[in-house]
C-alpha positions as semicolon CSV with decimal commas, in nm:
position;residue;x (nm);y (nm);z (nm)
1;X;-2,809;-1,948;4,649
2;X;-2,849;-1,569;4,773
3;X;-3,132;-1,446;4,583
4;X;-2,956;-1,077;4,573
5;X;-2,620;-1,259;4,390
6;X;-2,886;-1,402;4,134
7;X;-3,053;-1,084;4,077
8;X;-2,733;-0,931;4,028
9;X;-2,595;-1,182;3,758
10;X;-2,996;-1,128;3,562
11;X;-2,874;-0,722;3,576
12;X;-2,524;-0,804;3,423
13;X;-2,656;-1,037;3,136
14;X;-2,925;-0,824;3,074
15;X;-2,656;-0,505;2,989
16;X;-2,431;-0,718;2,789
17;X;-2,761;-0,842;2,568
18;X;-2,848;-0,516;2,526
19;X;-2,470;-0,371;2,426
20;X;-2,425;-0,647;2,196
21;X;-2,797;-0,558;2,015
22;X;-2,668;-0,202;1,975
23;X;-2,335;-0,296;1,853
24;X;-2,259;-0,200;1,533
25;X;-1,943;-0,310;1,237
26;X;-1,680;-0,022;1,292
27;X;-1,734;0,188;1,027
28;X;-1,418;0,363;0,839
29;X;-1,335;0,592;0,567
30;X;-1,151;0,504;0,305
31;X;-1,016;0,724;-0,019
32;X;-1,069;0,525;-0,340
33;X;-0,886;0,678;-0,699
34;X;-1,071;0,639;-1,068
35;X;-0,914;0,511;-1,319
36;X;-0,853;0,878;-1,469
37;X;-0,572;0,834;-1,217
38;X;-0,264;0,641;-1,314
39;X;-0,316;0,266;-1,150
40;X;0,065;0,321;-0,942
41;X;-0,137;0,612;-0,781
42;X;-0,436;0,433;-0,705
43;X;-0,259;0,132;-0,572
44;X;-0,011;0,371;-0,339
45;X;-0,326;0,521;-0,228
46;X;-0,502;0,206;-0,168
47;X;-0,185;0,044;0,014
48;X;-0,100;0,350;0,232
49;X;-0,478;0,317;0,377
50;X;-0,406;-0,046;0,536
51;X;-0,299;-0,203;0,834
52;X;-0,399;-0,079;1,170
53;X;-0,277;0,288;1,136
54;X;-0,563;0,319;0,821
55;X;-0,809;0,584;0,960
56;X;-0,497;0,805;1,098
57;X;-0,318;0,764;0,740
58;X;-0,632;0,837;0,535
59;X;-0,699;1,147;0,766
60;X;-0,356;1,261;0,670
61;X;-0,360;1,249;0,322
62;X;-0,708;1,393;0,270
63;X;-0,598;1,767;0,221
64;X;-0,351;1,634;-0,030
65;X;-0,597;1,425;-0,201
66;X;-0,858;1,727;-0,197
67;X;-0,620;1,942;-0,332
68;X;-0,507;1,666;-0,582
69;X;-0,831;1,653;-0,706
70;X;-0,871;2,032;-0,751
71;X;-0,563;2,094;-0,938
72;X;-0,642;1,797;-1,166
73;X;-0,942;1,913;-1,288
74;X;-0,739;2,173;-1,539
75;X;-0,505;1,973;-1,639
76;X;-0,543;1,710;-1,918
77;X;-0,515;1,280;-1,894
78;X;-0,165;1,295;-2,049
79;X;-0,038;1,583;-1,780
80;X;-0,186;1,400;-1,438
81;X;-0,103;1,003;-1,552
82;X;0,292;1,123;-1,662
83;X;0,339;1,357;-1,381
84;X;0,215;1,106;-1,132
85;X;0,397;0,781;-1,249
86;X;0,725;1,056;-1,289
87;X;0,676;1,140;-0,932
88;X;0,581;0,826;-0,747
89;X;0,959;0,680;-0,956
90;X;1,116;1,005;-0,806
91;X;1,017;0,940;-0,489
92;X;1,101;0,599;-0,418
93;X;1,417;0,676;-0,562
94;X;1,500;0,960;-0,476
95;X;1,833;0,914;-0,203
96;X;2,170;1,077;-0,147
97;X;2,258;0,758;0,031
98;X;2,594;0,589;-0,067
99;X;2,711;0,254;-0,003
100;X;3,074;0,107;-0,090
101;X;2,903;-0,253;-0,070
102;X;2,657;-0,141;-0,339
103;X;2,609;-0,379;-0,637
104;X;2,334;-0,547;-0,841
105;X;2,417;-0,948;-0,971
106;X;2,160;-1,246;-1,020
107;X;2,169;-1,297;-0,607
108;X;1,987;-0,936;-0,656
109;X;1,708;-1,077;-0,852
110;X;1,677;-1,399;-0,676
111;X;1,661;-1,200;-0,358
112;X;1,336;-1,006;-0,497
113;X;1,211;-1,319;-0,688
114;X;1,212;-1,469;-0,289
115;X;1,044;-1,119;-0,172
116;X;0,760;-1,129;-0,420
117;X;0,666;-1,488;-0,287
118;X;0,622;-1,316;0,049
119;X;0,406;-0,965;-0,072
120;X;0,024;-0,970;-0,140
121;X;0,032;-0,546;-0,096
122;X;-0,045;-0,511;-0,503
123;X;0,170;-0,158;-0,450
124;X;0,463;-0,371;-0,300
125;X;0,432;-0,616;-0,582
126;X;0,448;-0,360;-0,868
127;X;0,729;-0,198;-0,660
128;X;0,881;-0,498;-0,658
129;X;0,877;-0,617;-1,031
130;X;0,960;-0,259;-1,109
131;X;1,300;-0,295;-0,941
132;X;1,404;-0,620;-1,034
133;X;1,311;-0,493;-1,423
134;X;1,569;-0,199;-1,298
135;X;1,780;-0,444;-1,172
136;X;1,777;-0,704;-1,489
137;X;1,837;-0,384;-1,696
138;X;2,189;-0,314;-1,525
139;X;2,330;-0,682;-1,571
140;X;2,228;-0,725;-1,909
141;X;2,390;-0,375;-1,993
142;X;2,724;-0,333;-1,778
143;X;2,936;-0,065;-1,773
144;X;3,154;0,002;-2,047
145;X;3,577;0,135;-1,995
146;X;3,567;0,415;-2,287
147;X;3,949;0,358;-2,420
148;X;3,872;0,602;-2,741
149;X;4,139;0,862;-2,728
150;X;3,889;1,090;-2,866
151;X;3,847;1,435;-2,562
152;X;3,492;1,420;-2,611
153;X;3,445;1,047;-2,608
154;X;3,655;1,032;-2,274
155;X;3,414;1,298;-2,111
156;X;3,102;1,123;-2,283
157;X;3,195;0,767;-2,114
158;X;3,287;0,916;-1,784
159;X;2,889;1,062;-1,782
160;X;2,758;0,786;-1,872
161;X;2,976;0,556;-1,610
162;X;2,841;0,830;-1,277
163;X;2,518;0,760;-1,391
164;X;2,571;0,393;-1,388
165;X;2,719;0,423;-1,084
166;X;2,440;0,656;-0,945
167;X;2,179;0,372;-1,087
168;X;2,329;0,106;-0,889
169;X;2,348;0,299;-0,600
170;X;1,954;0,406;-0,636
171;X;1,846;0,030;-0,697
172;X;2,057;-0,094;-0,418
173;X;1,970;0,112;-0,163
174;X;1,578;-0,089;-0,154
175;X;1,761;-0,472;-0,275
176;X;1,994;-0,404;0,077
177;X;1,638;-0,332;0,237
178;X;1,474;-0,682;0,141
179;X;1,472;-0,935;0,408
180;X;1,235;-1,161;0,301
181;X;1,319;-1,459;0,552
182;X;1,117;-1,222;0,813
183;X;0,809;-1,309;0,918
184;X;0,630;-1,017;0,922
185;X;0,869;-0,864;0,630
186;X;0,577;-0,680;0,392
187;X;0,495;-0,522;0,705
188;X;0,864;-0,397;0,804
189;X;0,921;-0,326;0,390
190;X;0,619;-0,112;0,397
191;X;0,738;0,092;0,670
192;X;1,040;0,141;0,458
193;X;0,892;0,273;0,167
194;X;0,612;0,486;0,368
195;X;0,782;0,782;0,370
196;X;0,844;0,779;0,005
197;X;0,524;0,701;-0,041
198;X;0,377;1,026;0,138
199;X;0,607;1,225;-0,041
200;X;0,546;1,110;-0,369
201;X;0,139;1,250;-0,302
202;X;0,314;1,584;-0,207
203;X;0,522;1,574;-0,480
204;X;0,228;1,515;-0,710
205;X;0,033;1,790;-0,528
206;X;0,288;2,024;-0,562
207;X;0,347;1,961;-0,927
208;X;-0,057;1,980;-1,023
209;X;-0,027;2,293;-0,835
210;X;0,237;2,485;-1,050
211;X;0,077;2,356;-1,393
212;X;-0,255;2,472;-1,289
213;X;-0,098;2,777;-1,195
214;X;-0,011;2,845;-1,555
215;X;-0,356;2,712;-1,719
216;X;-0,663;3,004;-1,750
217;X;-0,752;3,094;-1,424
218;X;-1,110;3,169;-1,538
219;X;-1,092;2,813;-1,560
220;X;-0,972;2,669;-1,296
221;X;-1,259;2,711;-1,016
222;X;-1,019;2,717;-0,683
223;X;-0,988;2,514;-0,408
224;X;-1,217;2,189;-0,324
225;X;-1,311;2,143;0,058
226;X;-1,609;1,921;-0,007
227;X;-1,508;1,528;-0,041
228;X;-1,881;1,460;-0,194
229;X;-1,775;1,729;-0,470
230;X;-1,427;1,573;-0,574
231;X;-1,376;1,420;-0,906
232;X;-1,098;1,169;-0,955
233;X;-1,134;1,056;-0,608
234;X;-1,428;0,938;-0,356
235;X;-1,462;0,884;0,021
236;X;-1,643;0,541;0,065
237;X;-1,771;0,441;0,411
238;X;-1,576;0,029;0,474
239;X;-1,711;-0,167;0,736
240;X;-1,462;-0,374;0,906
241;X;-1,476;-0,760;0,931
242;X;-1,559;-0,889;1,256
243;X;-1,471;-1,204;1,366
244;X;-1,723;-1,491;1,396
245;X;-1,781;-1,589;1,773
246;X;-1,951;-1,880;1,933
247;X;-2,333;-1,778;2,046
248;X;-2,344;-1,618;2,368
249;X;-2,486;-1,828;2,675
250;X;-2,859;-1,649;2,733
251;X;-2,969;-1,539;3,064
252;X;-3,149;-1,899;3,161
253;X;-2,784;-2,065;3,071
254;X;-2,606;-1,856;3,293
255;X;-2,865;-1,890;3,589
256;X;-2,867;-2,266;3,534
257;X;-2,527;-2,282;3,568
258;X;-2,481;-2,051;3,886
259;X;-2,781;-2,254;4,066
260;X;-2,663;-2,616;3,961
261;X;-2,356;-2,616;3,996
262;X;-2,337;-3,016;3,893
263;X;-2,430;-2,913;3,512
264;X;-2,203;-2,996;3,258
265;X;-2,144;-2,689;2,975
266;X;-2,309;-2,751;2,660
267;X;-2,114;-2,899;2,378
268;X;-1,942;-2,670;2,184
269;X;-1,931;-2,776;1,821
270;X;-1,558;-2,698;1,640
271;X;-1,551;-2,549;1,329
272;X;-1,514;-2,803;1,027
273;X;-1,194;-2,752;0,786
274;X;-1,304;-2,635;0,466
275;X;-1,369;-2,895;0,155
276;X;-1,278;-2,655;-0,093
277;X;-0,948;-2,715;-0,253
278;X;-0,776;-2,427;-0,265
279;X;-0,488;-2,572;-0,530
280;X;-0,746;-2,586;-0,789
281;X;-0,749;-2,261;-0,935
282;X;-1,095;-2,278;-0,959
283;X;-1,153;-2,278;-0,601
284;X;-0,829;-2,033;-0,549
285;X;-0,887;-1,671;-0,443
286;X;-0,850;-1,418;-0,714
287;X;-0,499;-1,381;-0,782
288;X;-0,350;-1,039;-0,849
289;X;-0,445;-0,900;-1,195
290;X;-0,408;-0,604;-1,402
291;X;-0,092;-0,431;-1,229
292;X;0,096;-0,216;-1,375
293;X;0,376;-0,321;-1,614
294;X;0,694;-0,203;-1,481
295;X;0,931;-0,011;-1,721
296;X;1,118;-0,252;-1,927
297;X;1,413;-0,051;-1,916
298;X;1,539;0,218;-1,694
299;X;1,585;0,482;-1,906
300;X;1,319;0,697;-1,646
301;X;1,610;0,709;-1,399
302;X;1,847;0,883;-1,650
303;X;1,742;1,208;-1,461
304;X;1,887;1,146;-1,129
């Protein structure tokens, strides 16, 4: 065996020991809300800062967060939790888009009962439960054909049935957008609703903004830059999970190898399935707790 070859391989094993030594978890920021925050907030923040576009996403929304943060600081609990459930519902929906197909039956509910099954995104499953509440709302209360000969009966019903109309147009426009049969469907919903999503924290932003505008400005301190100094929010450091890998073949295996080249590789040992039983709840990973109950009615979307 050509002594320089062997050198060569001790210089290249060497350099990878050594990178590997150094090698640290990637480390990531990530925006975390208090629960002086309305939880929809707090789990659209959470949600919007996962998947592989996190650290872009999270740099995004900072200014709006920091600004979030100062604005809130004037205004009282009732103020920031009502104007940011009001404008997260806004947001999501908020559309000018019309459909002739649009309508909202029991396949409408089954359709989400199908999508929930498929969602682990806590924001996507109180999205979710919020609609089909919507949704359950509308059958259970049709429209109603004012026949009252009554003038201002006639006008009264014809309101009331464009805002029905305008409901089930809302509501639909997200039920047409389920496609839970998709593999990778949370991931294609969530693109959906990410624009809505980013607009509801500008929305919120802007809103804080004109309140605080009208509270004492002897008060209100200005502008927060520093994300140590915020108050409702905080910027925690999240390592990223790494993947377990089989132990790295040492400088003497590698040698071994190159010089007899007869030697069988060590036996690898396979990872043994796990005993727990994951049926038993006992065993089961924490399933998802303390969302938010959607509206039980949709008397919210009597605005649009």
């Amino acid at each position: 065996m050509n002594r320089y070859l062997i050198l060569l391989l001790v210089q290249l094993s060497t350099s990878l020991f050594l990178l590997k030594a150094n090698a640290q978890p990637p480390i990531y920021k990530k925006i975390i809300g208090s629960k002086k925050l309305p939880i929809e907030l707090n789990l659209m923040i959470d949600s919007l800062q996962m998947g592989k576009d996190a650290e872009v996403i999270t740099e995004k929304i900072l200014p709006t967060i920091l600004n979030i943060d100062s604005y809130a600081r004037v205004l009282s609990k009732e103020d920031i939790f009502l104007i940011g459930k009001i404008e997260i519902y806004k947001s999501l929906l908020k559309s000018n888009e019309q459909s002739l197909k649009a309508k909202i039956d029991d396949q409408s509910i089954k359709l989400i009962d199908l999508a929930l099954t498929k969602s682990s995104d806590r924001f996507v499953i109180w999205f979710l439960k919020a609609l089909q509440n919507d949704c359950r709302s509308i059958i259970l209360k049709p429209k109603t054909i004012e026949s009252d000969s009554n003038e201002t009966n006639k006008i009264q019903a014809k309101v009331s049935g464009k805002k029905f109309d305008k409901k089930i147009q809302l509501l639909y426009r997200w039920v047409s957008k389920l496609n839970p049969e998709a593999l990778d469907f949370e991931s294609l919903f969530k693109a959906e609703l990410l624009t809505s999503m980013i607009d509801a924290l500008y929305g919120i932003e802007h809103s804080f903004y004109l309140m605080a505008s009208n509270t004492n400005f002897e008060v209100f301190s200005g502008l927060n830059k520093n994300t140590e100094e915020m108050k409702l929010f905080s910027l925690s450091e999240i390592k990223t999970q790494t993947k377990t890998v089989k132990k790295e073949k040492s400088v003497d295996d590698i040698l071994d190898s190159v010089i007899n080249e007869e030697q069988t590789p060590a036996a690898i040992l396979l990872p043994q399935p796990s005993k727990e039983d994951w049926l038993n709840e006992e065993n089961a990973p924490s399933n998802l707790k303390n969302l938010p109950k959607p509206a039980e009615d949709s008397e919210w979307l009597q605005d649009f």
